[in-house]
C-alpha positions in Angstrom: 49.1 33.9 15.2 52.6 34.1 14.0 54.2 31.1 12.6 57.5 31.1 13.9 59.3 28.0 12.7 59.7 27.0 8.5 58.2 23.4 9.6 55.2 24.6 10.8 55.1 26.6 7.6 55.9 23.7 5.6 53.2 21.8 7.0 50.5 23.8 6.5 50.8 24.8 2.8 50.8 20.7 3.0 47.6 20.7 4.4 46.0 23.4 3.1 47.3 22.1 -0.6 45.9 18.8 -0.2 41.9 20.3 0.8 42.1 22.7 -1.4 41.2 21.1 -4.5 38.5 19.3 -3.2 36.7 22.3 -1.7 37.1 24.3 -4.9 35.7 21.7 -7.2 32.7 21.9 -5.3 32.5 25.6 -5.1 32.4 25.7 -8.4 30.0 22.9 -9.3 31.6 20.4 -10.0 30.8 16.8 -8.9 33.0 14.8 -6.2 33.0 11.4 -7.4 34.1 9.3 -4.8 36.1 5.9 -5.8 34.9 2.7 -4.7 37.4 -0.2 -3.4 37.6 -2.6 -6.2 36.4 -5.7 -4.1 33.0 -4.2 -3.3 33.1 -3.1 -7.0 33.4 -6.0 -8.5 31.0 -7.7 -5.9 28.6 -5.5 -6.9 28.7 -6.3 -10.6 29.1 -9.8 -9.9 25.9 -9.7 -7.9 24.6 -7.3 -10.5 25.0 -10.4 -13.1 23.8 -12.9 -11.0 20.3 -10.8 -10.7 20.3 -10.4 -14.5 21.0 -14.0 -15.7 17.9 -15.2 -13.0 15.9 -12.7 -14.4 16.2 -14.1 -18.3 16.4 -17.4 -17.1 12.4 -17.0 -15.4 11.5 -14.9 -18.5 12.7 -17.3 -21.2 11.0 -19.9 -19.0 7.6 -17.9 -18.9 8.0 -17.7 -22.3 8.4 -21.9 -22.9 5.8 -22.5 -20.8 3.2 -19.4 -22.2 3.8 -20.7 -25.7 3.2 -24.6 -24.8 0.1 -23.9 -22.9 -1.3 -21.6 -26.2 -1.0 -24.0 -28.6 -2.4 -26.5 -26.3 -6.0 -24.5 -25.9 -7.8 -23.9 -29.0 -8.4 -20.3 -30.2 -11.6 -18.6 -28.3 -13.4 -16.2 -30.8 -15.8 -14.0 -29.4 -18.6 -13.0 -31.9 
């Protein structure tokens, strides 16, 4: 297949330029990190936060209610 007009030539060094550095970089070993939008991002790490700060808020609660209910009930010793 000859390529007969400098456009078509034009266009494929485009093309061929723009895959090329993707398909190397895995040839090679190298990882292809692909980039998230920023919206889901940051709705991920908001979400992320949300999760975290429940999970301290029921574990400092636990905690509260563990340590009132253990000085409540006397000491068992088991002889």
């Amino acid at each position: 297949m000859a390529i007969k007009h400098p456009l078509n030539t034009i266009l494929l060094l485009i093309v061929t330029a723009l895959f090329s550095g993707q398909t190397m970089a895995e040839r090679h070993g190298h990882e292809y990190f692909v980039v998230k939008d920023m919206d889901i991002q940051l709705s991920h790490q908001a979400d992320s936060n949300e999760l975290r700060q429940a999970a301290e808020d029921s574990a400092d609660d636990f905690r509260e209610h563990h340590h009132a209910v253990t000085h409540r009930r006397p000491a068992t010793c088991l002889r």
